[in-house]
N, C-alpha and C positions, 0 to 999 in steps of 0.2 A: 218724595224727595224735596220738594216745596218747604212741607212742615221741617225737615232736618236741616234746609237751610236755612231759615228763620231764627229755628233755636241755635245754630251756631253763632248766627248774628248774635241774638241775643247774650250768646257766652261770649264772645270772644272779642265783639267791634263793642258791643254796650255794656259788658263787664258786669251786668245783672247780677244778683245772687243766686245759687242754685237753687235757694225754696221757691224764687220767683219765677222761673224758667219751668222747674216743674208743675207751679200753677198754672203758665201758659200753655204748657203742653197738655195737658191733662186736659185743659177748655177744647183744646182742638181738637183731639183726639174725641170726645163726647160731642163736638157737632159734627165729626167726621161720621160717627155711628147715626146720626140722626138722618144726615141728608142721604146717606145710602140706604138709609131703612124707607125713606119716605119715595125716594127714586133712585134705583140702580142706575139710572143713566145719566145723571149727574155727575160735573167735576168741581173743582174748586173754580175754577173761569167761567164758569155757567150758571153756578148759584144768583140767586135774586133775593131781594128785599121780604119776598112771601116767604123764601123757606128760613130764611132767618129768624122770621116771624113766628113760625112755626115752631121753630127751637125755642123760641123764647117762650114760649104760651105750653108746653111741655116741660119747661123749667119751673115756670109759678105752677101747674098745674100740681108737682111736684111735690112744693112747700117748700120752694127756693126761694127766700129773702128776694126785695128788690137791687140789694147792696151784694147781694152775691149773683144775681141777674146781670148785674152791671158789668162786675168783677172781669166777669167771664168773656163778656162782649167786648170790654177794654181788650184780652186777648186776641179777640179774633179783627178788633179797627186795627190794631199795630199789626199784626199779619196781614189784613191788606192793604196797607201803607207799603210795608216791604215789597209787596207783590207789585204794585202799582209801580214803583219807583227802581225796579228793575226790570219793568217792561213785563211780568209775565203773564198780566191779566189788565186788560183794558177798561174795566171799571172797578169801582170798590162801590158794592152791592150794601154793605153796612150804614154810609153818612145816607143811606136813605130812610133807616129806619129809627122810630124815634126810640128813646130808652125808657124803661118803667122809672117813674118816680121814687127815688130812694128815702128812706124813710130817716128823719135826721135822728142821730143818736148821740148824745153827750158824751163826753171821753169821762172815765168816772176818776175821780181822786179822794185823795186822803186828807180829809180838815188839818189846819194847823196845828192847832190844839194840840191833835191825834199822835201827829210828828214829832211835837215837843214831847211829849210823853213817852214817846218811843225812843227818841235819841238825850234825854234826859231821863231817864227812867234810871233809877241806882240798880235795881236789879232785873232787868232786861237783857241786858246781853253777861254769861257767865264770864268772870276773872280767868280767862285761857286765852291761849293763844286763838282759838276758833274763836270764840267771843270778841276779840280785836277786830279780826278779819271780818268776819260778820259787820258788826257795826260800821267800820269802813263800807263793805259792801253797801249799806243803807243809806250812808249818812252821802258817799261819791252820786250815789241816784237823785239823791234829794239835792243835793249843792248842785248836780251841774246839768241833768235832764240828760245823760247818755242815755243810748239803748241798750240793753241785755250785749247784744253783739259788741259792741263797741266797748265795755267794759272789759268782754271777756278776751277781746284782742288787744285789750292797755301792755302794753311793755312798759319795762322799768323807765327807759329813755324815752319816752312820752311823758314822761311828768316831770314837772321841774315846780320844785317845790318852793324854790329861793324866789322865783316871778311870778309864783301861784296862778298857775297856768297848767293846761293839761292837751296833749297834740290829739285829737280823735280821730281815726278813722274810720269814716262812716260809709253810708251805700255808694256804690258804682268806685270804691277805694277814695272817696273823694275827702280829703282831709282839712278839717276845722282846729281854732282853739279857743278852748274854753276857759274864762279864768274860774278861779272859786275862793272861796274865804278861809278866815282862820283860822277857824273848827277845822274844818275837814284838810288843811296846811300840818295843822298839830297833829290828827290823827294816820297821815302819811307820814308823817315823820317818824312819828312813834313803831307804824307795821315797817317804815324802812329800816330803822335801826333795830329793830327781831332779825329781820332779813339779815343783815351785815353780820349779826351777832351768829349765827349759823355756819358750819362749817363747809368746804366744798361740796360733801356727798349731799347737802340737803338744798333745802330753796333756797339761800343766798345768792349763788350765781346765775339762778336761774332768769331769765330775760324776760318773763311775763311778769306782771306787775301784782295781781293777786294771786295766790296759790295755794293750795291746799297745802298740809306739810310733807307731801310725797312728792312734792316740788313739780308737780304736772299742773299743764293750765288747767282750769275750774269749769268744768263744763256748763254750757244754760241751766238743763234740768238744776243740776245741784243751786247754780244761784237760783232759779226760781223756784227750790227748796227753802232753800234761806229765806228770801223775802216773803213768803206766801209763812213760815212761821211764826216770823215776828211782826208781821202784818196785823195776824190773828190775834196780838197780844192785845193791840191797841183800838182796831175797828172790828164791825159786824158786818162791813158790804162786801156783798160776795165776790167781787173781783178783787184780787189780790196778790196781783204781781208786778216784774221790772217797770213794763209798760205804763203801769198807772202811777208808778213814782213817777214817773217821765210826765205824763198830765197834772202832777201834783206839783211839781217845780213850773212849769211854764202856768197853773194860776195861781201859785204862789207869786211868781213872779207879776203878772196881771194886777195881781189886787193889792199890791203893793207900787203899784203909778210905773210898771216900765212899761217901756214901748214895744209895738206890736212887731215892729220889723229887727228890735235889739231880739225879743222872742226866738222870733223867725232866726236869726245866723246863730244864735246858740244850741238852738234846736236840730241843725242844719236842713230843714225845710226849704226845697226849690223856689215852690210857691208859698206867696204870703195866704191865699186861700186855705191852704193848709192849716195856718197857726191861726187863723180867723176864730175856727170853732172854740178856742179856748174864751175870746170875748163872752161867746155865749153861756158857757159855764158859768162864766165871773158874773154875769146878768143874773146867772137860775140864782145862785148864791146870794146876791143882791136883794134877790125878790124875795129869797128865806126869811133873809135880816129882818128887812122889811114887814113882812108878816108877823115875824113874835116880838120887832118891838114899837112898830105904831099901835096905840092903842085903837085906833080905827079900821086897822086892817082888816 
């Protein structure tokens, strides 16, 4: 009953997303199996810092990443935050233990170069209406750093093209705006006046802002279809989806002199921590330069 009220908390007072909710749940559920395998007479108010430990040293035992060791634990500090702060357990067994060392990993993105080549390329995206849409879909990832989610929930009345500006809503429904430029101003214009030009039974009046032409919104999968094809036209590294457009706009933006915290509110990152790791990118890339054009290097 503990764990069910947690995760209503978490649906209902913290407005979480369900992928996120099911990740918490799923962590809890997997030390729930651990500490009754280890002692039946265990509860969740009796556990200690050793059997956590113990979970934890069965997880890398595993071949569980440090970063997915973490993950997990995040689940179960905010579960006994909750617990703590409604009275139902009088310690929180977790700030005792320390965490494994997570291993840093670079957000990977797409060279400049790369991008002009793909959204300048004459024969890259086909003369159709999918080939519009398509390249909008690209060209909106690369101008403004949205997420997959938040593109796919753009309605029409979220974009206003006249103040080139875009309303997003992002996690926990928390809402930003983004401006952008006059490429991606022109090519809104252009997919809205298709739209206009449509008659009632099709996408015209439909209120989501990208659409397929069976006028239903565009699911993830299909966009991260999209991206992950045209991706492949122009690079070789093997990540190649929404998300790394999304890395590829904030060190675009980097290595072009903006600031770390303008980053950060277009990003809509809580913490500046958060947008920190892109400096580091903007460094590896620095030291690339570096490398093939001093002759000393």
């Amino acid at each position: 009953m503990w764990v069910k009220a947690f995760i209503d908390y978490l649906r209902y007072e913290r407005n979480l997303s369900e992928r996120t909710i099911m990740v918490y749940q799923a962590a809890l559920k997997e030390f729930e199996q651990s500490w009754r395998a280890l002692d039946s007479g265990l509860s969740w108010s009796t556990i200690d810092g050793d059997v956590i430990r113990h979970w934890m040293l069965i997880m890398m035992e595993r071949g569980n990443t440090a970063s997915s060791v973490c993950a997990r634990m995040a689940a179960l500090r905010s579960f006994y935050k909750f617990l703590l702060r409604r009275g139902m357990v009088d310690h929180d067994p977790v700030h005792l233990v320390q965490m494994p060392k997570k291993e840093k990993v670079l957000p990977s993105f797409v060279r400049e170069s790369e991008m002009d080549r793909l959204l300048d390329g004459e024969d890259i995206f086909p003369p159709s209406v999918e080939g519009m849409r398509d390249h909008l879909i690209l060209l909106t990832f690369y101008s403004t750093g949205i997420r997959l989610s938040e593109l796919v929930g753009l309605n029409v009345k979220d974009v206003d093209c006249a103040a080139q500006q875009v309303r997003v809503t992002g996690k926990r429904n928390k809402q930003r705006i983004v401006p952008f430029g006059e490429e991606l101003r022109a090519a809104m214009c252009e997919y809205l006046n298709w739209r206009e030009s449509q008659n009632s039974g099709m996408t015209g009046n439909e209120p989501f802002f990208v659409v397929p032409t069976t006028g239903m919104r565009l699911t993830p999968d299909k966009v991260r279809r999209v991206v992950k094809h045209y991706l492949s036209l122009v690079t070789s590294q093997k990540k190649k989806s929404p998300h790394v457009l999304r890395h590829t706009f904030a060190t675009s933006m980097l290595n072009h002199h903006a600031d770390l915290q303008s980053v950060k509110e277009l990003l809509g990152h809580e913490r500046l921590s958060t947008t920190e790791i892109y400096t580091h990118t903007c460094f590896e890339e620095l030291k690339e330069m570096y490398k093939h054009a001093h002759p000393r290097a």
